[in-house]
C-alpha positions as CSV (number, residue, x, y, z in Angstrom):
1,X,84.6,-124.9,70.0
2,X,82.2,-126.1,67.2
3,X,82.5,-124.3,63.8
4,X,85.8,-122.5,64.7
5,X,88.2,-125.1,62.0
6,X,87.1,-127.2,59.4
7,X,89.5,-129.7,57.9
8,X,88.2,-131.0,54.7
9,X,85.0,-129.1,55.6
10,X,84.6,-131.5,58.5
11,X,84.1,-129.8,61.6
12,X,87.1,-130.6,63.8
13,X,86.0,-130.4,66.8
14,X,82.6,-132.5,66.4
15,X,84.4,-135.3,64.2
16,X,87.7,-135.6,66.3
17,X,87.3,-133.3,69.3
18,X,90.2,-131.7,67.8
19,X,91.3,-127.6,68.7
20,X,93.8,-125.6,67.9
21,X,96.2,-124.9,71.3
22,X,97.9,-121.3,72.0
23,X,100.7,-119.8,69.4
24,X,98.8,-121.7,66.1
25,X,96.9,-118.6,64.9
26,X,100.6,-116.8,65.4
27,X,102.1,-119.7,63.1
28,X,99.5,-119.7,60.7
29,X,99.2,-115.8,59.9
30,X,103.2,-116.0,59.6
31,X,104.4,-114.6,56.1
32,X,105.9,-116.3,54.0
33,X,109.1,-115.9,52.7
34,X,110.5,-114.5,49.0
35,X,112.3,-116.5,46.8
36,X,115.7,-115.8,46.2
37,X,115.8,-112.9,43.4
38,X,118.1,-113.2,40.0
39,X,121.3,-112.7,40.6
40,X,123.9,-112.2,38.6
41,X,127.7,-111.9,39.5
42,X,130.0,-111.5,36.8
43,X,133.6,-110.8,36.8
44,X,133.1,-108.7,34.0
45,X,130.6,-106.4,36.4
46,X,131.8,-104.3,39.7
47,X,129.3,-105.8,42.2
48,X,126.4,-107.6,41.3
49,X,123.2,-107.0,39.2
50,X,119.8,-108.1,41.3
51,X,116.0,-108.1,39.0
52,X,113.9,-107.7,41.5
53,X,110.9,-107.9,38.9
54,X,108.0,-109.4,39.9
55,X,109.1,-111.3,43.3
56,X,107.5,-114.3,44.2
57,X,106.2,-115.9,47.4
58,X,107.9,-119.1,48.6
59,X,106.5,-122.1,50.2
60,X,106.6,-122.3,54.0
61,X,107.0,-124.5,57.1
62,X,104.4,-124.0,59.9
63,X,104.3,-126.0,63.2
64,X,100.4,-126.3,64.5
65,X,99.8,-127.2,68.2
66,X,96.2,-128.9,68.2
67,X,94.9,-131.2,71.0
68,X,92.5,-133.9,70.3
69,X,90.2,-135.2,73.0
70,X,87.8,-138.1,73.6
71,X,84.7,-139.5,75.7
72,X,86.9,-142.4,76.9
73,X,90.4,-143.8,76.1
74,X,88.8,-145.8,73.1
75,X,87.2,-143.2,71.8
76,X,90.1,-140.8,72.2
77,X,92.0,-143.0,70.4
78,X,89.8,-143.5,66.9
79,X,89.2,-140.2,67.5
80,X,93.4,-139.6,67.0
81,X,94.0,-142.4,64.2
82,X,90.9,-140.7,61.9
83,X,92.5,-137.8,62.5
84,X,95.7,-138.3,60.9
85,X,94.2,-140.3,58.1
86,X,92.3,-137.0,57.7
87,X,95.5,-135.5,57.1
88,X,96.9,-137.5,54.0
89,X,97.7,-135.2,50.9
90,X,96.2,-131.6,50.9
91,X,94.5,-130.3,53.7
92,X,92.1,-127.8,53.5
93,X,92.0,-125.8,57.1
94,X,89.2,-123.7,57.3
95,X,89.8,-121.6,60.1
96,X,86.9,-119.3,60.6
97,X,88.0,-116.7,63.1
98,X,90.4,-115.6,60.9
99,X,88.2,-116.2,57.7
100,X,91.3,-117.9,55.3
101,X,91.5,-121.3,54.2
102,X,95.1,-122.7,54.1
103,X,96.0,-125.3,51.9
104,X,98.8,-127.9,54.4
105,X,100.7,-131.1,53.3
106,X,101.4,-132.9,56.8
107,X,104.7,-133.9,57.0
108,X,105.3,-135.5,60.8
109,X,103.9,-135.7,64.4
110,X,106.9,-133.7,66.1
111,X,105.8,-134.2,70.0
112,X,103.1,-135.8,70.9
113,X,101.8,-135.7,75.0
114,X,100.0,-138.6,76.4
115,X,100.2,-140.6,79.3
116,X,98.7,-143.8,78.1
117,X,95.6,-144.1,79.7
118,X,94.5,-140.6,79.1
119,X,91.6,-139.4,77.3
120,X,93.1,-136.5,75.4
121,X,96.7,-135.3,74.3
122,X,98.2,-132.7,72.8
123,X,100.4,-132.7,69.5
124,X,102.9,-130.3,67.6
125,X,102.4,-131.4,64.2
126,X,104.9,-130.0,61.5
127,X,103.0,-129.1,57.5
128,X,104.4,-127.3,54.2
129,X,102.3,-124.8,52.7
130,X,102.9,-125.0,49.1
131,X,101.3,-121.8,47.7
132,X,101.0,-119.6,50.8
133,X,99.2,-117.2,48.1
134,X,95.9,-120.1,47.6
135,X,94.3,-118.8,50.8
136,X,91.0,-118.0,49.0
137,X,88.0,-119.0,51.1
């Protein structure tokens, strides 16, 4: 579990006993999509004219299923709030097993599963990737 996702360069799972959950490797190897092309269509043209010169990447929406655990209810829950504080602005994800670094804006906690005296949970938290292309390590 250690070493396997930084966030920040913080280790994720010694600082907030945090792991990635089943399917997020799927989401985050996802391509992204194109942007729309140059169109053009004129009346004065049959059909339309499309420059496809020099296409570009768009910005994408990935869902990440992580779980976040603790020593005791307490600690699970500091271990939760300094993870979201974690989270403000740009994230730099680190995931090593698949050697990129992916640049997320958290946007919102979309489910979250815990019982209320539980010492861990699960979450499917929703981010934008900006520039899908800044994946440099």
């Amino acid at each position: 579990m250690t070493g396997q996702v930084f966030i920040n360069t913080k280790d994720a799972f010694t600082t907030w006993k945090m792991v990635l959950q089943q399917g997020s490797f799927e989401e985050l190897l996802k391509p992204a999509p194109q942007k729309a092309l140059i169109e053009n269509e004129s009346r004065a043209i049959d059909g339309k004219q499309v420059v496809a010169y020099n296409p570009r990447v768009a910005s994408r929406e990935l869902t990440l299923k992580v779980s976040i655990s603790g020593t005791s209810q307490a600690n699970f829950l500091t271990n939760m709030k300094n993870f979201f504080e974690e989270l403000k602005g740009i994230s730099a994800w680190k995931v090593t097993a698949l050697n990129m670094t992916f640049r997320l804006v958290y946007k919102d906690c979309q489910k979250m599963n815990y019982k209320g005296t539980d010492k861990f949970s699960s979450f499917m938290i929703s981010f934008e990737e900006p520039d899908p292309t800044n994946r440099a390590n």
